[in-house]
matplotlib code that plots the C-alpha trace (Angstrom):
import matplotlib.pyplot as plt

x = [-131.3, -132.1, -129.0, -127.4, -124.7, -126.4, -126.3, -122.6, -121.6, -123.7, -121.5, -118.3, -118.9, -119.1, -116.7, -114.1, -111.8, -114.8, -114.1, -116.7, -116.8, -119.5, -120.8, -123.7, -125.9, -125.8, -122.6, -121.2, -119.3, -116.8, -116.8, -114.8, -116.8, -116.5, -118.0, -120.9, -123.8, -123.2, -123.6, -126.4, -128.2, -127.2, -128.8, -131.7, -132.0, -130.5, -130.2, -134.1, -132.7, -135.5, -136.0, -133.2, -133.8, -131.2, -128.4, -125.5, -122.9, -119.4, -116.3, -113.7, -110.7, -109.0, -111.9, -115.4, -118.3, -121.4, -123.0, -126.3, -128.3, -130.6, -133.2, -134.6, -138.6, -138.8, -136.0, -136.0, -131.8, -130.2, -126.6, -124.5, -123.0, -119.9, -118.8, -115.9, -115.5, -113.6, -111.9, -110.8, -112.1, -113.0, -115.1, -115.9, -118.4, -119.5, -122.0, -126.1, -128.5, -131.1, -131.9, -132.1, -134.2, -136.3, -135.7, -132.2, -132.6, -134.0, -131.5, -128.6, -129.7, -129.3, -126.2, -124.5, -126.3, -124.3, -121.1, -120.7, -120.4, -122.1, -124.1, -123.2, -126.3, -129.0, -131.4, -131.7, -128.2, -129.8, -129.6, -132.4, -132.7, -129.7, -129.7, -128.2, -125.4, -124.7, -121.0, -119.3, -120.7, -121.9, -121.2, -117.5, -115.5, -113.3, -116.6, -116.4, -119.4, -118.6, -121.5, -120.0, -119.9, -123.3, -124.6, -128.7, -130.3, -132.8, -133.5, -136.3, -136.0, -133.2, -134.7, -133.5, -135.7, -132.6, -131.1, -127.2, -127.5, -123.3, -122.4, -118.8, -117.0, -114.9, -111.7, -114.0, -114.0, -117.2, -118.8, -121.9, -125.0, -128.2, -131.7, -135.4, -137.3, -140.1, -140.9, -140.8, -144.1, -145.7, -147.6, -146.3, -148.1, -146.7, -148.5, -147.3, -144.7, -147.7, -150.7, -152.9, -152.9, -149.1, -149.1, -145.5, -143.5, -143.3, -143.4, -145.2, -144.1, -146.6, -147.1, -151.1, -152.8, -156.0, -156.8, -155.0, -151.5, -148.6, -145.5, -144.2, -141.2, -140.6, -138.4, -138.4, -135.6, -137.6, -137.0, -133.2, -131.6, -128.8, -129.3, -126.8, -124.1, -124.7, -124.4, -121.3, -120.0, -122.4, -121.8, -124.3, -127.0, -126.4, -127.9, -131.3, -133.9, -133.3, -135.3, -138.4, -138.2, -138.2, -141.3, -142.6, -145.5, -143.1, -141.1, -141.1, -140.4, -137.5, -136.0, -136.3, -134.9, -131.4, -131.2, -131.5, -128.3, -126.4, -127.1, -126.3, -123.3, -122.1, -123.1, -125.5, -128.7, -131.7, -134.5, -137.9, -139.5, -137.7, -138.6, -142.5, -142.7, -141.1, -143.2, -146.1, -145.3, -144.5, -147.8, -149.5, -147.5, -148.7, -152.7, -152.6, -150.6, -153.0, -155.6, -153.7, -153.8, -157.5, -158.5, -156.3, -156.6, -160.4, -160.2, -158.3, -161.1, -163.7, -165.1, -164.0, -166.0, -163.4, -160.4, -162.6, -163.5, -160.3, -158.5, -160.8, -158.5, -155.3, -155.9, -156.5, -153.0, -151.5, -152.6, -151.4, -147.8, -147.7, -148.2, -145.3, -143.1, -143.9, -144.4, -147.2, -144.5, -140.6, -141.0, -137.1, -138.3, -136.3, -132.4, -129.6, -130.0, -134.0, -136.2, -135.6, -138.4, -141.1, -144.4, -147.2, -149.4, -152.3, -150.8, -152.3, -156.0, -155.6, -154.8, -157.7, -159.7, -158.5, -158.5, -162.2, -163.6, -161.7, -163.2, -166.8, -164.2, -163.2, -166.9, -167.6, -164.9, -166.1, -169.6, -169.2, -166.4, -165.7, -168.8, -169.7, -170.4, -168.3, -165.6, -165.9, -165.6, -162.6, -160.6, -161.4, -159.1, -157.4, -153.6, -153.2, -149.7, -148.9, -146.7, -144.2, -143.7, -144.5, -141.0, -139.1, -140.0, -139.2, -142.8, -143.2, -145.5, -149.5, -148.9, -146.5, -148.7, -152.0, -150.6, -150.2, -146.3, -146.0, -142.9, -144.1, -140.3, -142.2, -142.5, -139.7, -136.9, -138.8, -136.9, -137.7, -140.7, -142.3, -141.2, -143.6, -146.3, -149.8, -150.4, -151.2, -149.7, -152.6, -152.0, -154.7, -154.3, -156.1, -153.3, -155.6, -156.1, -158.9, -156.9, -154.3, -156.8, -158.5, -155.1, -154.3, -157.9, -157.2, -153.4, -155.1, -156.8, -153.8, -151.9, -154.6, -154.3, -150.8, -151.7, -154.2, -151.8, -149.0, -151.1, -151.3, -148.2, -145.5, -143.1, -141.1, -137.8, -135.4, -136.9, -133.2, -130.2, -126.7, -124.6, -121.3, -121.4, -118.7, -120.0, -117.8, -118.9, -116.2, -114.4, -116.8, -120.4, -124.0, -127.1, -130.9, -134.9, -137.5, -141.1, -142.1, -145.7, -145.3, -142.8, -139.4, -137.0, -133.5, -130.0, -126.2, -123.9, -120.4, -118.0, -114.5, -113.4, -114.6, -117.7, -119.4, -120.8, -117.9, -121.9, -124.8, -127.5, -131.0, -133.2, -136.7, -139.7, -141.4, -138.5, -139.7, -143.1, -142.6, -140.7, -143.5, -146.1, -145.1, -145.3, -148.7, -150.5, -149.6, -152.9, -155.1, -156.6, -155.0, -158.1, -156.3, -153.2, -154.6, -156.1, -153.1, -150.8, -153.1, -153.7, -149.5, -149.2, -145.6, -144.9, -141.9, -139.8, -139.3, -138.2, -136.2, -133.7]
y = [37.2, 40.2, 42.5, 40.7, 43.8, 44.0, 40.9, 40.2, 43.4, 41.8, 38.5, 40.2, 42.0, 39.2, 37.2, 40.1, 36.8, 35.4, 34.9, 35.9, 35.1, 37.0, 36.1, 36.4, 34.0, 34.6, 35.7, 32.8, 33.1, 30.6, 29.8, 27.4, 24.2, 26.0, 29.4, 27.8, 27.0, 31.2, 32.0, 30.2, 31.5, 35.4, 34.4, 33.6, 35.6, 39.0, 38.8, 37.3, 34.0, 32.3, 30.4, 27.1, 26.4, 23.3, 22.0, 21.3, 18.5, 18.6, 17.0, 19.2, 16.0, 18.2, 19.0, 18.2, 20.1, 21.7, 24.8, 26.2, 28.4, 30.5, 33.1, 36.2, 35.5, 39.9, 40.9, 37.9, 38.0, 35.0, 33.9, 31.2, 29.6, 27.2, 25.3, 23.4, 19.8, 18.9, 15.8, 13.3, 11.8, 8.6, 10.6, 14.4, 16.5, 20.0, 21.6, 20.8, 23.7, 21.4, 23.6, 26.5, 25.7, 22.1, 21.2, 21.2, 17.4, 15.7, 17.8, 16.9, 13.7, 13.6, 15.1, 12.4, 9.9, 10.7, 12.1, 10.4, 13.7, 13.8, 16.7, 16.8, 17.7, 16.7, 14.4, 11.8, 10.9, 8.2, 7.4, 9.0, 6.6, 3.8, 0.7, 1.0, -1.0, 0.6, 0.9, 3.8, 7.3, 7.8, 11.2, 11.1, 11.3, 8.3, 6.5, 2.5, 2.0, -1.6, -3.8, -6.5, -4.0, -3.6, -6.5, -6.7, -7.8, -10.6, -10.0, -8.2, -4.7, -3.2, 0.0, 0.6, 0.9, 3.3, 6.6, 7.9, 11.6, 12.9, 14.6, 16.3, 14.6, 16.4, 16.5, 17.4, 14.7, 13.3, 10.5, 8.6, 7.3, 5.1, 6.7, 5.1, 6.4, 5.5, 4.6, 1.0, 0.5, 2.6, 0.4, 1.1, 0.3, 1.0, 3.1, 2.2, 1.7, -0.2, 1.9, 3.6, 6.8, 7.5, 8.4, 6.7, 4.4, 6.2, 4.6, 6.2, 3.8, 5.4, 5.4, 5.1, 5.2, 3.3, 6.2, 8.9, 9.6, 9.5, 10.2, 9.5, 7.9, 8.6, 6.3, 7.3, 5.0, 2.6, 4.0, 6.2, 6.2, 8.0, 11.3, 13.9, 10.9, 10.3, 13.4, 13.8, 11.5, 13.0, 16.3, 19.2, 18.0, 14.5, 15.6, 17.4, 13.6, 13.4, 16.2, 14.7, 12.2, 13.5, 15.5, 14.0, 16.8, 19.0, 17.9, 20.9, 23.7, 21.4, 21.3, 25.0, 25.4, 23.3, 24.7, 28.1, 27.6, 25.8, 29.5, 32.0, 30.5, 29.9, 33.0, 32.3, 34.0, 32.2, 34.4, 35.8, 32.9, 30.4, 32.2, 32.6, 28.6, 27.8, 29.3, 27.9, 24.9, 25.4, 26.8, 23.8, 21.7, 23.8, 23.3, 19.5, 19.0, 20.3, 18.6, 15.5, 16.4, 17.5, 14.0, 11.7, 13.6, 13.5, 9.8, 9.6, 10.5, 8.7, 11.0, 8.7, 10.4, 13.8, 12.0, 11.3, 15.3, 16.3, 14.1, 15.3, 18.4, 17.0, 14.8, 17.9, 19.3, 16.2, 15.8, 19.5, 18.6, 15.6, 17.3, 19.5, 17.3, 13.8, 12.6, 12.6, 12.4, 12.9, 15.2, 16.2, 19.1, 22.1, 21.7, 24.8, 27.8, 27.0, 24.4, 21.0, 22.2, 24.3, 24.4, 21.9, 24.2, 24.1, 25.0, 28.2, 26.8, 24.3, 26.5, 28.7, 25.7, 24.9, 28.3, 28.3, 25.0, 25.5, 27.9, 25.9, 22.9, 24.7, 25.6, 22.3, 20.9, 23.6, 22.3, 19.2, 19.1, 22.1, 23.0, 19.2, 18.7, 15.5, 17.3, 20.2, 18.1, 15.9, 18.8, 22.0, 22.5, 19.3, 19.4, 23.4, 24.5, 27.8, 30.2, 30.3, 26.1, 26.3, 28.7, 26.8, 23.3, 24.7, 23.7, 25.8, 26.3, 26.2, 23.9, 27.5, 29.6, 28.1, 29.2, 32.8, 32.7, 34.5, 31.9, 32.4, 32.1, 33.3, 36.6, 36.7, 36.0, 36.5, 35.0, 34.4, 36.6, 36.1, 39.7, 41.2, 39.4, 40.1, 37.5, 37.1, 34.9, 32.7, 33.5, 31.6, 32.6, 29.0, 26.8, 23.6, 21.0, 22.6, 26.1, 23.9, 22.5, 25.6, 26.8, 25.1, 25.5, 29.4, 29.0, 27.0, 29.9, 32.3, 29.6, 30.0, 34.1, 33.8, 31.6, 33.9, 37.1, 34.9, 32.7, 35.4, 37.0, 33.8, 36.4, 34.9, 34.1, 31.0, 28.8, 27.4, 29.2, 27.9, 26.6, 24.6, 21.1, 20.4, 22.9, 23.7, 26.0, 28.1, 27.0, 28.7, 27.9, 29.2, 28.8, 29.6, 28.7, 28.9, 27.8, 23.8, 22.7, 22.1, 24.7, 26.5, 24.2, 24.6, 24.0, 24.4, 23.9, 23.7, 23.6, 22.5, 24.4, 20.3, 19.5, 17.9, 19.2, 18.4, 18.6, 19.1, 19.1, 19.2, 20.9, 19.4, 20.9, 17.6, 16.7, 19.3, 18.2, 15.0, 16.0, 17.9, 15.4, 14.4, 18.0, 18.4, 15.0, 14.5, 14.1, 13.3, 10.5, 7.8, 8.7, 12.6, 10.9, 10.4, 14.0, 15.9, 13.8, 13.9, 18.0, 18.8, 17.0, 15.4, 13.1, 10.8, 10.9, 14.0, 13.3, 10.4, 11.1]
z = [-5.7, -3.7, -2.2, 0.9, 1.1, 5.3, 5.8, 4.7, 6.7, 9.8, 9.4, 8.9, 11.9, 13.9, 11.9, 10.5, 9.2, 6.8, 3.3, 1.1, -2.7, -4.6, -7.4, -10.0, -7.5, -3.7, -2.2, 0.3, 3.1, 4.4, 8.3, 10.7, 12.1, 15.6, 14.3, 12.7, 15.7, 16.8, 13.6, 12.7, 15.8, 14.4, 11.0, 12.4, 15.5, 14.1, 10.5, 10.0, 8.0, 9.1, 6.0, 5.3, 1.7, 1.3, 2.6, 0.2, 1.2, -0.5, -0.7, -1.9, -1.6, 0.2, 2.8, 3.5, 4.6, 3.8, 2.1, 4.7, 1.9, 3.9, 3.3, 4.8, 4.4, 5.0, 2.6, 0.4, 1.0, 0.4, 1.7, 1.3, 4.6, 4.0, 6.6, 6.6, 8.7, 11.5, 12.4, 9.7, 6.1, 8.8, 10.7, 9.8, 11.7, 12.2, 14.5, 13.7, 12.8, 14.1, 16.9, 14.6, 11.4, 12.1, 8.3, 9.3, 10.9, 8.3, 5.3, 7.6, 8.1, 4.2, 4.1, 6.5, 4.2, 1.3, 2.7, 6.1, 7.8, 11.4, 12.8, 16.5, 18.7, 15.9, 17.3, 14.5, 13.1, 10.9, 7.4, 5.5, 2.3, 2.1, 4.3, 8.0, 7.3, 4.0, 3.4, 2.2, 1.4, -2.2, -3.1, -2.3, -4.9, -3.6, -3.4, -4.2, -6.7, -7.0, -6.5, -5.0, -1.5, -1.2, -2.9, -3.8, -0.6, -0.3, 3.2, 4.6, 4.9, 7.8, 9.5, 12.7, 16.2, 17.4, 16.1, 17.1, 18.7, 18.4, 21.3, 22.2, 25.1, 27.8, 25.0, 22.6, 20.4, 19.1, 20.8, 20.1, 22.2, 20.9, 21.8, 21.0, 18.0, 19.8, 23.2, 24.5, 24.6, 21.7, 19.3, 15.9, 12.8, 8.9, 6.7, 3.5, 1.5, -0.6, 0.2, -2.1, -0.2, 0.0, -3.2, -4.2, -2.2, 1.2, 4.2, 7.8, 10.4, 13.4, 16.9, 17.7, 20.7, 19.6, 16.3, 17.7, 16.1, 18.5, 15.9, 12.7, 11.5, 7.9, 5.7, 2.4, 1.1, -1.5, -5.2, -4.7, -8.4, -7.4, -10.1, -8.5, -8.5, -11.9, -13.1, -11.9, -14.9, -17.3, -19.8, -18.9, -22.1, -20.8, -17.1, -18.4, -18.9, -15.5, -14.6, -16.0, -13.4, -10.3, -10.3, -13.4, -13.2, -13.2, -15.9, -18.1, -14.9, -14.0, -17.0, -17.6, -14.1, -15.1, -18.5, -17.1, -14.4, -17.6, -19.6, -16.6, -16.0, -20.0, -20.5, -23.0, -24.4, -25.2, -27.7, -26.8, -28.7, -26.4, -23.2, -24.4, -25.2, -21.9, -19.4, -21.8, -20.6, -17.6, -17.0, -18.8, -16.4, -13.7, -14.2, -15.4, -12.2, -9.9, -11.8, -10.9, -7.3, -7.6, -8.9, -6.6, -3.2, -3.3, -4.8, -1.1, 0.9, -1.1, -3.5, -7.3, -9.6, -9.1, -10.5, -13.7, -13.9, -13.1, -15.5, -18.4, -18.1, -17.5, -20.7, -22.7, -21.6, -22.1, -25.8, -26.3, -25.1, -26.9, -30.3, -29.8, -27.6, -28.5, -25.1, -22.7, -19.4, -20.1, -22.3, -22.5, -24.4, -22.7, -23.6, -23.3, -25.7, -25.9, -26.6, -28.4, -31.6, -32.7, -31.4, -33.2, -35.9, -33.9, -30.9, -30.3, -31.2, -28.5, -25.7, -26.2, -26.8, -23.3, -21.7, -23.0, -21.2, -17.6, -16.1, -16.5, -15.1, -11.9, -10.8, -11.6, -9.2, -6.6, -6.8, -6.8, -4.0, -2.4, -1.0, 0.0, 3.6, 4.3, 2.5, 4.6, 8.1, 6.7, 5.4, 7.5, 10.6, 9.8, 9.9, 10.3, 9.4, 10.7, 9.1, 11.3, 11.5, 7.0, 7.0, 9.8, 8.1, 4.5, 3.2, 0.1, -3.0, -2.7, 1.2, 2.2, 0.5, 2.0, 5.4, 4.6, 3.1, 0.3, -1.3, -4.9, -6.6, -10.0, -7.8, -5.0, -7.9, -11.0, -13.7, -17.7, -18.0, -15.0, -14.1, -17.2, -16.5, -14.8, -12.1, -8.4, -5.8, -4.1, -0.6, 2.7, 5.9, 7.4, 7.0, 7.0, 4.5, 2.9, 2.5, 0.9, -1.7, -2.4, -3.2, -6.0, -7.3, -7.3, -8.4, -11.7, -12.7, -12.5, -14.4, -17.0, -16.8, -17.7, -20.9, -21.6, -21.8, -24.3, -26.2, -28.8, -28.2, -29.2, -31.2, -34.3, -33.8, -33.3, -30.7, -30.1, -30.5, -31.5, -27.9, -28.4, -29.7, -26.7, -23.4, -20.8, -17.9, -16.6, -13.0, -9.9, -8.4, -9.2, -7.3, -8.1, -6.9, -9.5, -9.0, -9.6, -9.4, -5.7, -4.4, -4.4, -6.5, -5.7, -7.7, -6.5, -9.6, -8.5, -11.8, -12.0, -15.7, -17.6, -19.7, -16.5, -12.8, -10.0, -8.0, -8.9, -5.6, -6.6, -3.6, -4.5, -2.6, -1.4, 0.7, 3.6, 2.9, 3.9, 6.7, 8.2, 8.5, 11.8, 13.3, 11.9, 12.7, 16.0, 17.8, 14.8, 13.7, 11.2, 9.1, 9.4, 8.1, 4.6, 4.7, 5.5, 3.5, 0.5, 1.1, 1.0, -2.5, -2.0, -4.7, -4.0, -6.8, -6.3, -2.5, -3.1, -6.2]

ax = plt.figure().add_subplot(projection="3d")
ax.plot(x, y, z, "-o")
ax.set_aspect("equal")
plt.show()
């Protein structure tokens, strides 16, 4: 992470009683509840934080409260904010950053989902993915996982037509109020959960005036597997097949993520080998994901005979893992100290073949596609993003990048070997559909540059390298952001001295993604819906873990 030593001095200043622990990750700094709204406006304000990259809920037994990681989009400093909660274990709250970074509803919203602790001021004091009348808080450590409290519902679905806004009364003690998530007399139709264009189980329940989009209620509780709760019960190898499906397109970047926080914080060294073969695949991943989203997006807007071209690629990647990995999806091939076996003989002979045939690929998509007419008018100026609401909303990878922010973590916090290698970040200026499509187009052939520069440099070497049979990662907390297919990927390990995570919080990209839909489709039409949605690539796995 890049030097914060201002920044701390900046917070100390106004806080001279702050604790701050460094460590190897970004340095956090502990605040008081009350301290934490003036603060967050200094971040943002006078430090430049103008980038909230997750939101980490905790329940220390003794305490509860939240970690704020946030990011300086000029310096590329990150910090550490934890704030500890008021009140009681029956009702804890703290002060919302709503106001401050718009991500901040919907990852506090999360945050209350899990842990029960309420954000006073944010506007939306919902649950995010569990029933409304839920009971208990999942990610408490005094959590009652007995089925027989929230028994399997035969009912209909339960979603709310109200949201609680927490307010502060006179005493100031927390007090709640109901308030309309849409007016009275908005006519609200659902867009999904079963709809071919949502591309996963997501559901848009939207206001229309005749076809003209009014607002967008997001519930994206349909598929929640609970992953960061069971991990908690878990030893670190036992946590890594999850990462294969969240973003199953990027299966292999996750995993090298998680195996790369296990190794910084055991200290361990993996070899050059290793290091070459993972960002191989990640790379692989990278193109054969795109390829995904080149195929189903225009399959949204009409235009089958793409996802036919495009899969002709992704099919060649596949076969490549699958030779060396034995899978063709969870791949569980990354694991701590390396990867989990060689590569296949003819590994290198089937990259080349496949760095040989995509370029014809590419201007084949182009003129097929991008130039087309009707494409054109369906994409251009449809849904533009600005920069400004891509960093206040969190929306990273080629949807950030497409609106002129440079979020590349391959090249803000180059880890592995990205630092060595010859690249460039995709950066558009439009911010529009179309800019987020061409984006990935451009971003595959850089993928393939970076293939191009390795595939005959795989040094010898071990491609794992001995780790104890029994790990345990020493007491303390690390924090990192690599690069997925779709954006900045986030993970918080907090360690309590055992062989498992006391928490583990996964900061997927899509989550923001999702979030944003409503800024950017207000005013369009439903058909705009499927455009914009389609064009920011969100895949819902990865949203709801």
């Amino acid at each position: 992470m890049a030097n914060t030593n201002k920044t701390i001095e900046k917070i100390k200043a106004l806080l001279p009683d702050a604790a701050v622990s460094e460590g190897d990750s970004a340095p956090v700094v502990t605040v008081a509840a009350a301290q934490w709204h003036d603060l967050a406006l200094a971040l943002r304000n006078d430090m430049g934080m103008d980038f909230l990259t997750t939101i980490v809920g905790m329940d220390w037994t003794e305490s509860m409260g939240a970690i704020y990681y946030v990011m300086s989009t000029a310096t590329n400093e990150v910090v550490g904010i934890k704030v500890i909660a008021e009140g009681t274990r029956e009702l804890p709250y703290m002060p919302s950053a709503a106001d401050v970074w718009n991500v901040a509803t919907l990852y506090e919203r999360e945050v209350y989902d899990f842990f029960g602790i309420v954000f006073i001021g944010n506007p939306d004091m919902r649950r995010l993915f569990l029933n409304i009348d839920w009971v208990g808080y999942p990610l408490r450590k005094d959590y009652d996982a007995d089925p027989a409290v929230n028994p399997v519902s035969t009912e209909n679905e339960r979603q709310s037509d109200f949201t609680d806004v927490w307010t502060l009364d006179a005493d100031g003690k927390p007090q709640k109020h109901e308030e309309r998530v849409f007016a009275k007399d908005d006519f609200v139709v659902n867009i999904g959960p079963q709809h071919p264009a949502t591309h996963g189980v997501l559901r848009f329940r939207t206001a229309v005036d005749g076809e003209t989009i009014k607002k967008i209620d997001v519930y994206m509780g349909y598929i929640h597997r609970g992953i960061e709760k069971l991990c908690e019960n878990l030893t670190y190898p036992q946590t890594l097949h999850f990462m294969d499906r969240m973003d199953y397109f990027s299966a292999h970047n996750y995993h090298h993520a998680l195996c790369m926080l296990y190794e910084k914080a055991a200290g361990i060294e993996i070899s050059r080998r290793a290091q070459v073969i993972r960002v191989m695949m990640d790379e692989l991943s990278r193109i054969a994901s795109h390829c995904l989203f080149i195929g189903t997006y225009c399959m949204d807007l009409g235009a089958t005979t793409m996802l036919f071209y495009a899969l002709r690629v992704r099919e060649q990647i596949l076969d490549i893992m699958e030779k060396t990995c034995g899978a063709r999806m969870t791949f569980n091939y990354d694991c701590i100290g390396g990867v989990m076996q060689d590569l296949a003989p003819d590994f290198r002979d089937d990259v080349k073949a496949l760095l040989e045939v995509l370029p014809k690929n590419i201007k084949e998509y182009n003129e097929i596609f991008t130039g087309n007419v009707i494409a054109r008018n369906r994409m251009e100026g449809v849904g533009v993003l600005s920069r400004e609401d891509a960093i206040a909303y969190g929306v990273t990878g080629p949807s950030g990048r497409a609106s002129g922010w440079a979020c590349d973590m391959r090249k803000l916090f180059p880890y592995s070997i990205y630092g060595e290698l010859d690249f460039e970040e995709v950066v558009m200026t439009e911010g529009d559909s179309m800019a987020r499509f061409k984006c990935r187009m451009r971003e595959m052939e850089e993928s393939a540059k970076i293939l191009a520069q390795l595939v005959d440099n795989i040094p010898d070497g071990e491609y794992c390298v001995k780790v104890p049979k029994v790990l345990k990662l020493p007491a303390g907390s690390w924090f990192q952001l690599t690069e997925g297919c779709r954006g900045a990927f986030g993970l918080y390990l907090e360690s309590d001295g055992t062989t498992k995570p006391y928490r583990l919080k996964i900061a997927p990209p899509c989550l923001p993604q999702a979030a944003v839909v409503d800024h950017i489709t207000r005013g369009m039409k439903i058909a705009d819906l499927i455009t914009i949605g389609g064009s920011l690539d969100y895949i819902v796995p990865d949203i709801d873990r």
